[in-house]
C-alpha positions as CSV (number, residue, x, y, z in Angstrom):
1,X,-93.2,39.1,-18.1
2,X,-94.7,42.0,-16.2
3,X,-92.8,41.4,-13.2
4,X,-89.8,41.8,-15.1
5,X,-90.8,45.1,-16.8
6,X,-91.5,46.3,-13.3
7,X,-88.3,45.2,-11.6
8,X,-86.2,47.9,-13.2
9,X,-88.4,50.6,-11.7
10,X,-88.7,49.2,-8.3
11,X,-85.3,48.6,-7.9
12,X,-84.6,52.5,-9.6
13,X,-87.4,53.3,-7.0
14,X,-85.3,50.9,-3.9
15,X,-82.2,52.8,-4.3
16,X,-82.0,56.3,-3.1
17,X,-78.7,58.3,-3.5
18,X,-77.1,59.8,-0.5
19,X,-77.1,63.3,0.3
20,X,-73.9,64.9,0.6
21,X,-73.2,65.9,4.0
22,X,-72.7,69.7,4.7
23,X,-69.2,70.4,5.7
24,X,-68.8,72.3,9.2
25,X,-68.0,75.6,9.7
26,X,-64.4,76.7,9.6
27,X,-64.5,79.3,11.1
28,X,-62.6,81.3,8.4
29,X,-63.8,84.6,7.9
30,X,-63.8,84.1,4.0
31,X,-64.5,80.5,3.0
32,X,-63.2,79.0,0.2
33,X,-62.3,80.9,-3.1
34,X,-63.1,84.1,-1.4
35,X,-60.3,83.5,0.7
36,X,-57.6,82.6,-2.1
37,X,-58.7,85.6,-3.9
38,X,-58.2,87.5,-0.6
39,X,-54.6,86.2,0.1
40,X,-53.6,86.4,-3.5
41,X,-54.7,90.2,-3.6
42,X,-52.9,90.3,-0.6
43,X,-49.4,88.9,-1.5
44,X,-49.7,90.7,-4.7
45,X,-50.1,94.5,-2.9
46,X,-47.2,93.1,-0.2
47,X,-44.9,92.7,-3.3
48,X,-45.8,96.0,-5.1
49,X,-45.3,97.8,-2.4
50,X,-41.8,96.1,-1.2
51,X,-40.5,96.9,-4.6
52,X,-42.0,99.7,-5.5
53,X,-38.9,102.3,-4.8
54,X,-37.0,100.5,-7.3
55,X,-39.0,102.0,-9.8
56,X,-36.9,105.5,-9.8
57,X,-33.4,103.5,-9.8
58,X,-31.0,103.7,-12.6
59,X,-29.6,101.1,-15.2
60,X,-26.9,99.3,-12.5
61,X,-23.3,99.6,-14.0
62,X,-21.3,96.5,-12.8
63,X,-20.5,94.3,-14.9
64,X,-22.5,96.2,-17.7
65,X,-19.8,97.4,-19.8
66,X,-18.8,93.4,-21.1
67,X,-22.2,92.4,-20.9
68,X,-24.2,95.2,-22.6
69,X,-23.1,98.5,-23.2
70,X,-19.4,97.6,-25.1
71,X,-20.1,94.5,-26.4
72,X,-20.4,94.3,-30.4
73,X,-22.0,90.8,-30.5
74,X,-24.8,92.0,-28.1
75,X,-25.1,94.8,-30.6
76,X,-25.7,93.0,-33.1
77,X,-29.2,91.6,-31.9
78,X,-29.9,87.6,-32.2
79,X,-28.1,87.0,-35.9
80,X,-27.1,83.9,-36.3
81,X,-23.5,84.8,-36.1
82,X,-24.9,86.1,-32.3
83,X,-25.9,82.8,-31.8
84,X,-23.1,81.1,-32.6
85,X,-20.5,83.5,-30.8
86,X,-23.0,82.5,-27.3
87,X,-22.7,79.1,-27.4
88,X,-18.8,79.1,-27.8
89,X,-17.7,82.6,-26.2
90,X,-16.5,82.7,-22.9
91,X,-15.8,86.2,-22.8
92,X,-16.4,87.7,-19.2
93,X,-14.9,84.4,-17.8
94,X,-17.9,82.8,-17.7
95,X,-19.9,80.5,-20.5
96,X,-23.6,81.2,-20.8
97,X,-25.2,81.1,-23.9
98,X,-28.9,81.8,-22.9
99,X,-27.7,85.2,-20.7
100,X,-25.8,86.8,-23.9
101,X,-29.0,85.7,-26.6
102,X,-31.0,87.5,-23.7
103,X,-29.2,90.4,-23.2
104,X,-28.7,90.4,-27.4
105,X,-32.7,90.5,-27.5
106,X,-33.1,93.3,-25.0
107,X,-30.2,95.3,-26.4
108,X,-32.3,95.2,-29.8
109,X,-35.9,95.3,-28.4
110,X,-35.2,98.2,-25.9
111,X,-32.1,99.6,-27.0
C-alpha cells in the first residue's frame, strides 16, 4: 500500500512540462501588438487626411431634389404610411426601400 500512495508523486515528480521555446527575432521594429496599433494609427491619419477637404463641401444637388429636398414622403419621417410608400414606390425609376426609410430618418433627425 505504500508503494501505491507514492506512485502518484513519483510519476507527478517523472514528468516535467516542456518549456516553450522563445520565438526568434523578427526583425520588426515593433513586435507584435505594438505594431498593429502602429499600422492602425497609421491607416487611420492616412484616411483623415485624404478626406479631410471634404469637410468645407456643400450638400451635393443631383439627384437631391426626388430624393430629399421635394419629396413629401421623405418629409414625413419613418410613419408607417413612409414605410409602406418605400417598399412599393418606385418613384425616381428605381425601387429601394431601405435608401428612402434612410433618407426619411435623416430628413427628420437632421433636417
Amino acid at each position: 500500500m505504500s508503494r501505491a500512495k507514492n506512485l502518484p508523486k513519483t510519476l507527478a515528480q517523472s514528468r516535467k512540462r516542456p518549456q516553450p521555446k522563445a520565438l526568434p527575432e523578427s526583425g520588426l521594429f515593433l513586435p507584435g501588438r505594438n505594431l498593429i496599433i502602429f499600422v492602425s494609427a497609421l491607416l487611420a491619419a492616412a484616411t483623415i487626411t485624404l478626406y479631410s477637404p471634404v469637410i468645407g463641401h456643400s450638400f451635393v444637388v443631383l439627384d437631391d431634389r426626388e430624393y430629399v429636398t421635394a419629396n413629401p414622403h421623405v418629409h414625413g419621417g419613418p410613419a408607417w404610411s413612409t414605410i409602406q410608400w418605400a417598399f412599393t414606390s418606385t418613384e425616381a425609376a428605381n425601387w429601394h426601400p431601405l435608401t428612402w426609410l434612410s433618407h426619411a430618418l435623416d430628413y427628420q433627425s437632421l433636417g
